[in-house]
C-alpha positions as CSV (number, residue, x, y, z in Angstrom):
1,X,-3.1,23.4,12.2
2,X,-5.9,25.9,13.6
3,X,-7.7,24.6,16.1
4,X,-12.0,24.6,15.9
5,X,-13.2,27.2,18.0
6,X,-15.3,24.8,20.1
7,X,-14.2,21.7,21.2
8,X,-16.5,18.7,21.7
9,X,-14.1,17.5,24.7
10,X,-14.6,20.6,27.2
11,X,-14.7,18.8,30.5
12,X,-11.9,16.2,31.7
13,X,-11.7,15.0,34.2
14,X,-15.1,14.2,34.0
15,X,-17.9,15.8,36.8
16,X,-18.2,14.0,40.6
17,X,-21.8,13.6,40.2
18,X,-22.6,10.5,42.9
19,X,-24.8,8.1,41.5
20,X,-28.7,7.8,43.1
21,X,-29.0,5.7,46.1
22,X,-31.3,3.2,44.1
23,X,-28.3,3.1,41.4
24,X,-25.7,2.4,44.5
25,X,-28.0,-0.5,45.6
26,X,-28.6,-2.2,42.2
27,X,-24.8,-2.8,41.8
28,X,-24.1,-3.7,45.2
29,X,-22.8,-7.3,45.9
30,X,-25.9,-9.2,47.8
31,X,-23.2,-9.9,50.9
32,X,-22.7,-6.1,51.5
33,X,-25.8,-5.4,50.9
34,X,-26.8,-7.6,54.2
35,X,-24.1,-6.5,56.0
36,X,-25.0,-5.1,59.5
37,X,-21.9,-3.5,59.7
38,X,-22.0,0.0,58.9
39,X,-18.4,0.7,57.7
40,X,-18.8,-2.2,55.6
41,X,-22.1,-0.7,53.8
42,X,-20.1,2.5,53.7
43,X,-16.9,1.1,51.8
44,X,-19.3,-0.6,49.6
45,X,-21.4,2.9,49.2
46,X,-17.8,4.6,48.0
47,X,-16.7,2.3,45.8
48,X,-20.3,1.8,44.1
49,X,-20.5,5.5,43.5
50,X,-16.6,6.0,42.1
51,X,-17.7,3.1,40.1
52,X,-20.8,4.9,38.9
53,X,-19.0,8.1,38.4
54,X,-16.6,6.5,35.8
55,X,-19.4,4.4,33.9
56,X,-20.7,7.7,33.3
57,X,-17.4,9.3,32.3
58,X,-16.7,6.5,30.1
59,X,-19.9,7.1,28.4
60,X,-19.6,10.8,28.3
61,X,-16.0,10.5,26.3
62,X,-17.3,8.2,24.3
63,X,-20.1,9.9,23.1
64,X,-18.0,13.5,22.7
65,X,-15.2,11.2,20.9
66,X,-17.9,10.2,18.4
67,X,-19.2,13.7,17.8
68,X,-15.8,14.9,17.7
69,X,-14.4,12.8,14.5
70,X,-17.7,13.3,13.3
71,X,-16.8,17.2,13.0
72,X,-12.7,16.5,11.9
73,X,-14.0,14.3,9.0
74,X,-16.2,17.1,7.7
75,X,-13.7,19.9,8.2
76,X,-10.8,17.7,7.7
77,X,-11.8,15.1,4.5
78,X,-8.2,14.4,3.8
79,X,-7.1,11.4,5.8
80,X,-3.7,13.6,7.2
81,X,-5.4,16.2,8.2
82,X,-8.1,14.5,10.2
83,X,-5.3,12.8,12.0
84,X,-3.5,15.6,12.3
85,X,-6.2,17.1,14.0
86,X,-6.9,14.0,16.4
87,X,-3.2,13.4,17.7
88,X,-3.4,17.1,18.9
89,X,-6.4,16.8,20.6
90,X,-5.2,13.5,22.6
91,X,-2.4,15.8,23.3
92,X,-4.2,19.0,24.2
93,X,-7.0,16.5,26.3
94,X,-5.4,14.5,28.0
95,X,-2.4,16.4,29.6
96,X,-0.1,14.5,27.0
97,X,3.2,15.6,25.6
98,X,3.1,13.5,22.4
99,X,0.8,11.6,20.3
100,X,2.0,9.0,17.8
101,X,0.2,6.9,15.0
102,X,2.0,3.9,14.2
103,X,0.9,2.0,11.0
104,X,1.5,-1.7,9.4
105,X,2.7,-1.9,6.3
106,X,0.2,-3.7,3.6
107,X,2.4,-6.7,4.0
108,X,2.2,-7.1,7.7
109,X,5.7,-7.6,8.2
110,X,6.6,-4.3,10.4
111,X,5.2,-0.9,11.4
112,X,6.3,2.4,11.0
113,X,5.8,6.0,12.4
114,X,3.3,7.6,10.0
115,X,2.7,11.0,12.1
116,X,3.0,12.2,15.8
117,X,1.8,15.8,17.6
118,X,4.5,16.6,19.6
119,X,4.0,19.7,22.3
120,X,2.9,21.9,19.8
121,X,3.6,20.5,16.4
122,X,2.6,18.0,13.8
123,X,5.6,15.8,11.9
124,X,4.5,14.0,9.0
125,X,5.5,10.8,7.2
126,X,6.9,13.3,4.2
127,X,9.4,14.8,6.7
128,X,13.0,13.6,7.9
129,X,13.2,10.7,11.0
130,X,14.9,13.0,13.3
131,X,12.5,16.0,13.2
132,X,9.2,13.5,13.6
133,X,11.3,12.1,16.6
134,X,12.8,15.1,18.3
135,X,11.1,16.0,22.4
136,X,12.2,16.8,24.9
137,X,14.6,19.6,24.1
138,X,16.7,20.3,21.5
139,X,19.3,17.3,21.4
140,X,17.0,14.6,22.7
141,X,15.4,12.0,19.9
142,X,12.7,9.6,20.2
143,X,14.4,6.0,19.0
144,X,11.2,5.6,16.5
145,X,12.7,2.4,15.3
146,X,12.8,0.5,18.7
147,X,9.6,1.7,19.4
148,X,8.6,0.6,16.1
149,X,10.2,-2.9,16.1
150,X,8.5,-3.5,20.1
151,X,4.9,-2.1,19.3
152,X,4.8,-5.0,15.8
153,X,7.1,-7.4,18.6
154,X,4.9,-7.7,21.5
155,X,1.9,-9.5,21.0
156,X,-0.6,-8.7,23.9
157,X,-0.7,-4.8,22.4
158,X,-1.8,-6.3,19.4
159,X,-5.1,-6.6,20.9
160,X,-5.4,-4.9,23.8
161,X,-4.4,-1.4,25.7
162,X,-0.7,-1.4,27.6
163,X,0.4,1.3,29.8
164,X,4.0,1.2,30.5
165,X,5.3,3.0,33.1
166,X,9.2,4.6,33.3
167,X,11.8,1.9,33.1
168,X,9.1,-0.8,32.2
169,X,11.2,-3.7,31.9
170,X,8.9,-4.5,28.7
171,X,10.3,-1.4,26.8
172,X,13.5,-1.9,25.1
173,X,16.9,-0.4,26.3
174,X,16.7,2.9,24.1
175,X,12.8,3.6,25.4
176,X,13.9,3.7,28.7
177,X,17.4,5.8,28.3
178,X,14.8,8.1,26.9
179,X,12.3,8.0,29.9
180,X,14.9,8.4,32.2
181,X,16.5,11.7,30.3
182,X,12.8,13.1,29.8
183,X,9.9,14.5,31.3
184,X,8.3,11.7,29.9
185,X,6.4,8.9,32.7
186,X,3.8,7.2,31.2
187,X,3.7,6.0,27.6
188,X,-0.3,4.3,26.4
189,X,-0.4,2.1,23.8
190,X,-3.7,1.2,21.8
191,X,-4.2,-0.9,19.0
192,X,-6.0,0.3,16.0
193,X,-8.4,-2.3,16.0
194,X,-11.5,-3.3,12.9
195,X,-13.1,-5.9,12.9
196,X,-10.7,-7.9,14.6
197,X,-7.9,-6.9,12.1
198,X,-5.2,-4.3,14.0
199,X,-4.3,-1.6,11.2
200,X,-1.4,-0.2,13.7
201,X,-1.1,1.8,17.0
202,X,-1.6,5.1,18.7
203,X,1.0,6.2,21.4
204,X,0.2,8.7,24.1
205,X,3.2,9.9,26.0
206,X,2.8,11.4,29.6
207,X,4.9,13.2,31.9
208,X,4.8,12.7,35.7
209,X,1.7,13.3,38.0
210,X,2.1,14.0,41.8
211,X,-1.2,11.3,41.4
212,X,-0.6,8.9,39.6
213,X,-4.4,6.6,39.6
214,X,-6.3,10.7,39.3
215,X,-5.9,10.2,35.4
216,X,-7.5,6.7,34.8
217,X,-9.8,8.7,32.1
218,X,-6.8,9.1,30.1
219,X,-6.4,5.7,29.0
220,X,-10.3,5.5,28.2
221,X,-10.1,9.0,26.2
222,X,-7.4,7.4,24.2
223,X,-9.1,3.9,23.7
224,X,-12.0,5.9,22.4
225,X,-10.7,7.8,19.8
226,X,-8.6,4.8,19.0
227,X,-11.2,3.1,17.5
228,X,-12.7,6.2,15.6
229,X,-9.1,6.4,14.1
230,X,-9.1,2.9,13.4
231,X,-12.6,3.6,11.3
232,X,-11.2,6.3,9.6
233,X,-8.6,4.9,8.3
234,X,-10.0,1.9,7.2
235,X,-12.7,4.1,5.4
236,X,-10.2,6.1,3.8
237,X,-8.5,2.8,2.2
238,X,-11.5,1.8,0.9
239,X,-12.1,5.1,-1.0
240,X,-8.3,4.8,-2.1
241,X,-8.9,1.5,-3.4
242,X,-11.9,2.5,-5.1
243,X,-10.6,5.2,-6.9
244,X,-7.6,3.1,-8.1
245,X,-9.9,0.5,-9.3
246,X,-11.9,2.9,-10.9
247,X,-8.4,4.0,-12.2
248,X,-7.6,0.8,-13.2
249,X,-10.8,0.5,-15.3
250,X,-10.5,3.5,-17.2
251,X,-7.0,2.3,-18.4
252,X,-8.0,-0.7,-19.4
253,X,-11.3,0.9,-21.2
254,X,-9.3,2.9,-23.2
255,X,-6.4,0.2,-23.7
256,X,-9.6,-1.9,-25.5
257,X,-10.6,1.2,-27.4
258,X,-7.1,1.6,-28.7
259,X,-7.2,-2.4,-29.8
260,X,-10.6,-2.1,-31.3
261,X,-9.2,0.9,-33.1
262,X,-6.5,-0.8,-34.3
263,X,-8.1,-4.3,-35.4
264,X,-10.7,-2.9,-37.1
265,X,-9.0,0.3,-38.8
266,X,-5.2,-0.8,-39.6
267,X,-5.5,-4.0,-39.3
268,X,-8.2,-4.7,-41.3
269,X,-6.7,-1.7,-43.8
270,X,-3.5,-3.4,-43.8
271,X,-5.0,-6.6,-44.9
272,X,-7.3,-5.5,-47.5
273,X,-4.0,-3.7,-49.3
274,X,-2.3,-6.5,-48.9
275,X,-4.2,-8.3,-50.8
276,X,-5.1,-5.9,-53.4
277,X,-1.2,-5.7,-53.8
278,X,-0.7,-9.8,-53.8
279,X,-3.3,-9.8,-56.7
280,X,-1.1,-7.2,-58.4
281,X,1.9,-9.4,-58.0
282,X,0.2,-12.4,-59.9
283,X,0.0,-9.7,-63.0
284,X,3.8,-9.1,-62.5
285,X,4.8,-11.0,-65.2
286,X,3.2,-8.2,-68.0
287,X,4.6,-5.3,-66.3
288,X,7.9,-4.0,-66.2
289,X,10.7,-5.8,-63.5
290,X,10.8,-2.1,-61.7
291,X,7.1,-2.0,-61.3
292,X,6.6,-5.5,-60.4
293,X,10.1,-4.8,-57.9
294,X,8.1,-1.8,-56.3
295,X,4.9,-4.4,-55.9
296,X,7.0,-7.1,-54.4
297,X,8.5,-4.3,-51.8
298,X,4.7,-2.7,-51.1
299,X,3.6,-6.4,-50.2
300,X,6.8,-6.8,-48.2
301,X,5.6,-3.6,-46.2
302,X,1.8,-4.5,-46.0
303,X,2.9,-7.8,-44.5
304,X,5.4,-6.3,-42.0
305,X,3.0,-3.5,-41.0
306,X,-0.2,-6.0,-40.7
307,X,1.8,-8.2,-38.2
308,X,3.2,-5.1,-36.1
309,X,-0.6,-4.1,-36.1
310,X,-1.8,-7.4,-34.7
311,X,1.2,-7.7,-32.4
312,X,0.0,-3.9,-31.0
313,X,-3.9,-5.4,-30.6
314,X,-2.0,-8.3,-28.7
315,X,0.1,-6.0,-26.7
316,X,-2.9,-4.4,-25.1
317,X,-4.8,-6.6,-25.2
318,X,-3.0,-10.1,-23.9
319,X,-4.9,-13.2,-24.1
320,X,-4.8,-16.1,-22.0
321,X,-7.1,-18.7,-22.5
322,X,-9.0,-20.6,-20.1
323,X,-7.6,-23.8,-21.2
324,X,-3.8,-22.6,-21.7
325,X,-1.5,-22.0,-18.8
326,X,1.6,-19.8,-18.7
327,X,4.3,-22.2,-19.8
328,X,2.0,-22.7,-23.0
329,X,1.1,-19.0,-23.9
330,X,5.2,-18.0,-23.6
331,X,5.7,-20.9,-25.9
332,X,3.1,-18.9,-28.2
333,X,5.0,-16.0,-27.7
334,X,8.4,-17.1,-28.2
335,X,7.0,-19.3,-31.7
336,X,5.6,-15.8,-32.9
337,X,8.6,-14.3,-31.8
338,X,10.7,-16.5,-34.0
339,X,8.5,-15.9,-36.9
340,X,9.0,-12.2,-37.0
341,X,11.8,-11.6,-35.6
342,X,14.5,-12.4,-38.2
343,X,16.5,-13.5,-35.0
344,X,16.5,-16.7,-32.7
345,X,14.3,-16.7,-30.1
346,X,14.9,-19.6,-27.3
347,X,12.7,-20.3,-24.4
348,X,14.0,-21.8,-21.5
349,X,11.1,-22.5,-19.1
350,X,10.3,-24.8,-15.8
351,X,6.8,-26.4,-14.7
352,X,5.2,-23.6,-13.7
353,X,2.3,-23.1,-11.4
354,X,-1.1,-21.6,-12.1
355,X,-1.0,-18.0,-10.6
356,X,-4.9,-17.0,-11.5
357,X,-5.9,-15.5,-15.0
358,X,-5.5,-11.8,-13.5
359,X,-1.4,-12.1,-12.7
360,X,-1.3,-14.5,-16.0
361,X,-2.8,-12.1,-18.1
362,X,-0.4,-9.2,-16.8
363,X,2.7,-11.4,-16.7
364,X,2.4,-12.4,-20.6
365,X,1.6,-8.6,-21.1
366,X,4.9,-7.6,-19.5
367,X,6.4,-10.4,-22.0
368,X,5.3,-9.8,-25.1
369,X,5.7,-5.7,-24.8
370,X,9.5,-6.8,-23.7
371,X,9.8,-9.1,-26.5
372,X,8.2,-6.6,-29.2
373,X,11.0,-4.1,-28.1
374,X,14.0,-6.3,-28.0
375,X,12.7,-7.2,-31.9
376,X,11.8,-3.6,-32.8
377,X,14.5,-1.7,-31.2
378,X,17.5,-4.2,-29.9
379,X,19.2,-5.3,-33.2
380,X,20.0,-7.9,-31.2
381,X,21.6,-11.3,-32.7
382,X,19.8,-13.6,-30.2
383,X,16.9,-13.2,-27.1
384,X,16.2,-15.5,-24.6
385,X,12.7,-16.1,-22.4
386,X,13.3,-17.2,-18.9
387,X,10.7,-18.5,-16.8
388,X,10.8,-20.4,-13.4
389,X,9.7,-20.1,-9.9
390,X,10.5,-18.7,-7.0
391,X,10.3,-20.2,-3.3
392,X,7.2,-22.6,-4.9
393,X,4.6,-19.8,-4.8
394,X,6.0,-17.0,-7.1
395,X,7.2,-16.5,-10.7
396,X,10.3,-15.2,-12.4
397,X,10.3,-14.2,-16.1
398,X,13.0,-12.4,-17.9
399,X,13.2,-11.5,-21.9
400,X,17.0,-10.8,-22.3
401,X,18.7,-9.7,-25.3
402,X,22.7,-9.4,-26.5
403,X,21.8,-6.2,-28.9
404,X,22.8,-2.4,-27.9
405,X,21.5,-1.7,-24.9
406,X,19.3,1.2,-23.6
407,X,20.9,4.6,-23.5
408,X,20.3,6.2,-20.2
409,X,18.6,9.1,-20.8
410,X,15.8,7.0,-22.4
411,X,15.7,4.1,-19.5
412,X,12.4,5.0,-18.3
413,X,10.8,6.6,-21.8
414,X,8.3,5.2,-23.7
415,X,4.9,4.1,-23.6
416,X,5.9,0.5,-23.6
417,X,8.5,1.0,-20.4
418,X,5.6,2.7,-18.6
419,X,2.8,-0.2,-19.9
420,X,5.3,-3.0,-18.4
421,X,5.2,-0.6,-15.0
422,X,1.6,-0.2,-14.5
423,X,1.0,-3.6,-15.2
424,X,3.7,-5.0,-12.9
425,X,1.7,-2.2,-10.0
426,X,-1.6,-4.0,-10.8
427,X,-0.6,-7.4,-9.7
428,X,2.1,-6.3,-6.7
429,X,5.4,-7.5,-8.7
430,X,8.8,-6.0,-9.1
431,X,9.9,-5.1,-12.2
432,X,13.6,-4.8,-13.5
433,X,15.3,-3.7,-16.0
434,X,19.2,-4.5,-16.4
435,X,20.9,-2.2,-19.5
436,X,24.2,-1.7,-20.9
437,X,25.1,0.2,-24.0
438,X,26.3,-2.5,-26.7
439,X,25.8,-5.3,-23.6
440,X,22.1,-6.1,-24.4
441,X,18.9,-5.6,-22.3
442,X,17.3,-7.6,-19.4
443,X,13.8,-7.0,-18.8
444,X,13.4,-9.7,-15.7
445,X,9.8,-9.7,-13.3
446,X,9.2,-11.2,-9.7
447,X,5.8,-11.8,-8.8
448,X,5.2,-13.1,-5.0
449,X,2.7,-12.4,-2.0
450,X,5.2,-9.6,-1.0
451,X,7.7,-7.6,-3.6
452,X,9.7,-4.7,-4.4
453,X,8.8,-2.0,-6.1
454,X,9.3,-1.1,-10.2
455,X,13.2,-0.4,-10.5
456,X,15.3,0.6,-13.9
457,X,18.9,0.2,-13.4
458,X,21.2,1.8,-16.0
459,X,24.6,-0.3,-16.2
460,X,28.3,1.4,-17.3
C-alpha cells in the first residue's frame, strides 16, 4: 500500500518545550510549593515540567491521530484499506515491528486475527494463517491462536491498555518461546473500545530499547488511534447493516410484488375458469361422454393449478397471525398439506415457545417451501413435520420425506433451495439439508442466539 506523501504524524517523540514558570507553579503540590529547601523546589520544578511536556504530547498525538483517520477514511473508504493503512503507520510511528487487529466475532464467544502490518507488509484475513503470522525470519511464526485465545481470556485488557514485557508471566508459553527467539521485547495491547462495548484489540509489537521508559509516547500513540479504529469500525458495521437491510427490503418488496401478481392475475384467472368450466360440467349430461370427459379433466387442472397458485402467494408471502403461534400455523400447514398432497402428512410437534413474529414468520416460510417440494417433486409415499426445542430457547423443525432423493448436481439449485437460504440468513439459523437418491429428503432448521451457517449435504 503507497504511502500519502505527507504524514500527519511528523514529529515523535514529541518537542522538549518546558512548560512556563506560572504553568510549573499551578500544578505544584501546595507542600513543595512552601518548601524552603531548594533541591526540593527543584525536583518538584523537573518533574512539573516532564509532566507538562507529556500533557502536551498527549494532546499533540491526539489531535494529529484525529486528522490523520480523518484523511485515511477519505482516501481509503473501504474498511481494509483504512486499516491497512493505520496498522502501518503504528508500525512506521512508533518504532514497531508489527501491528495486529484482533476482532470478536458477532457472537462474542472468541477473537480472531483479522489483519496485521508486519515490517513492511500487510496480511489479510483472505490469506493463509501461516503467512499473516510469519516475523521474525523466515521459519519463525507468530502462535495467532494463543494470542487469540489470551487477548478474549484475560479480562483487565478488555477494558484497559496492558504492556507486557519479554517473558511476562501473563503471556502464555508459546508467546514467550516466541519473545525469547525474536527481536521482539515489548508487545501493547489496546482494546477497541465504543461506548463501553470492546469490538476487539490492536497489538503493537516492539523490539528492544537501550531505554526502556524514553518511549512512554508509544503506548499513548497507540491508545489514540485505538479508539479512531474502534469508531471506524463500528461506523462501517452500521453502513453494512444498512445496506443489508436495505437489501433485505428490496427482496421482500419484490417477493410482495410477485404475490400480488400472482393473487390477482393467476389466481383470480384460475378461479374464474374454474368456474366457467364447473358451469360447463352441469351441461354434461347433453354433450357427448368425450366432451364432458375433456371438461371433467379441464376442471381437474383449474383446481390443481388454482391451489398451486395460492400455495405460491403463501410461499412468499407466509402468514402468521397475531393470535396463532407456531405449533398452530404448522398444524395449518400439515392440514393443507394432507389435502393436496395425495400422501400422508403427519406432524409430530412439542409445546413450543414464542420466538417473535419475525423468526415465526421465516420459520413457517422455510416449512411450507420444504413441504411444497417434498409434494411437487419427492413422489414420496409419506412426509413427516418435526418440531421441538432446543436447550429451552431455540427451535428445531424438519420436513422429511421417504421419496427419491435430490440428485447431487441439483442440491443447491432452485429458487426454492435458495428462498429457504436467505430466509434462514435473515433470522441467524442453520439450515440443513440431508439427501440420498431413492432414501428421501431431510430439510431440518436450528434456530438459536448463536448457529451455524446454511449447509447442503449430499448423502451416497
Amino acid at each position: 500500500m503507497e504511502s500519502p506523501t505527507k504524514h500527519p504524524l511528523e514529529s515523535f517523540p514529541c518537542d522538549e518545550t518546558p512548560c512556563s514558570a506560572a504553568e510549573r507553579g499551578r500544578h505544584l503540590p501546595p507542600e513543595e510549593t512552601a518548601s524552603s529547601d531548594p533541591e526540593v523546589l527543584r525536583a518538584a520544578l523537573i518533574r512539573e515540567a516532564a509532566e507538562g511536556r507529556r500533557a502536551e504530547c498527549r494532546a499533540k498525538i491526539q489531535t494529529e491521530v484525529v486528522n490523520l483517520a480523518i484523511e485515511l477514511m477519505v482516501r481509503e473508504p473501504d474498511v481494509q484499506g483504512f486499516f491497512g493503512a493505520l496498522t502501518k503507520t503504528v508500525v512506521d510511528e512508533s518504532e514497531s515491528v508489527s501491528c495486529g487487529v484482533w476482532l470478536i466475532d458477532e457472537g462474542a464467544e472468541r477473537c480472531e486475527l483479522w489483519m496485521a502490518y508486519v515490517k513492511d507488509r500487510l496480511v489479510t484475513s483472505t490469506e493463509t494463517a501461516s503467512a499473516t503470522c510469519e516475523a521474525e525470519g523466515e521459519t519463525l511464526k507468530f502462535p495467532c491462536q494463543s494470542m487469540a485465545d489470551h487477548l478474549f481470556a484475560y479480562t483487565p485488557g478488555w477494558t484497559e491498555t496492558v504492556e507486557y514485557e519479554r517473558g511476562d508471566a501473563r503471556l502464555p508459553e508459546l508467546i514467550r518461546a516466541f519473545q525469547r527467539e525474536s527481536d521482539c521485547d515489548t508487545t501493547v495491547t489496546t482494546p477497541l473500545l465504543l461506548g463501553g462495548r470492546n469490538l476487539g484489540w490492536m497489538t503493537v509489537t516492539s523490539p528492544r530499547t537501550s531505554e526502556p521508559g524514553s518511549h512512554w509516547w508509544r503506548g499513548v500513540l497507540i491508545e489514540a488511534i485505538a479508539r479512531q479504529a474502534a469508531l471506524a469500525l463500528h461506523y462501517s458495521r452500521l453502513v453494512e447493516l444498512n445496506r443489508l437491510e436495505e437489501r433485505r427490503k428490496g427482496v421482500l418488496e419484490e417477493r410482495n410484488r410477485l404475490a400480488r401478481d400472482i393473487h390477482d392475475n393467476l389466481a383470480q384467472g384460475f378461479a374464474a375458469i374454474l368456474m366457467q368450466l364447473q358451469a360447463a360440467r352441469r351441461e354434461a349430461a347433453s354433450l357427448p361422454p368425450a366432451v364432458a370427459l375433456s371438461i371433467e379433466t379441464a376442471v381437474d387442472l383449474a383446481r390443481i393449478h388454482l391451489t398451486e397458485a395460492r400455495r405460491s402467494v403463501g410461499a412468499l408471502r407466509p402468514n402468521v397471525a397475531n393470535d396463532e403461534d407456531l405449533m398452530t400455523a404448522l398444524k395449518r400447514l400439515a392440514d393443507m398439506g394432507q389435502r393436496t398432497a395425495g400422501v400422508p402428512v403427519e406432524l409430530v410437534v412439542e409445546d413450543l415457545p414464542r420466538v417473535g413474529d419475525v423468526v415465526e414468520r421465516e420459520i413457517i416460510g422455510i416449512t411450507q417451501e420444504a413441504l411444497t417440494n417434498a409434494v411437487r417433486h419427492s413422489r414420496a409415499r409419506r412426509i413427516t413435520i418435526r418440531a421441538s426445542t432446543v436447550q429451552s430457547v431455540g427451535l428445531r423443525v424438519s420436513v422429511a420425506d421417504d421419496g427419491r432423493g435430490i440428485a447431487r448436481d441439483r442440491s443447491s439449485s432452485g429458487f426454492g433451495m435458495t428462498s429457504m437460504q436467505e430466509r434462514a440468513e435473515r433470522i441467524g439459523a442453520s439450515l440443513t439439508i440431508v439427501t440420498a437418491p431413492r432414501n428421501g429428503t431431510e430439510v431440518v432448521l436450528a434456530w438459536q442466539p448463536s448457529s451455524l451457517p446454511t449447509q447442503i449435504h449430499a448423502a451416497n
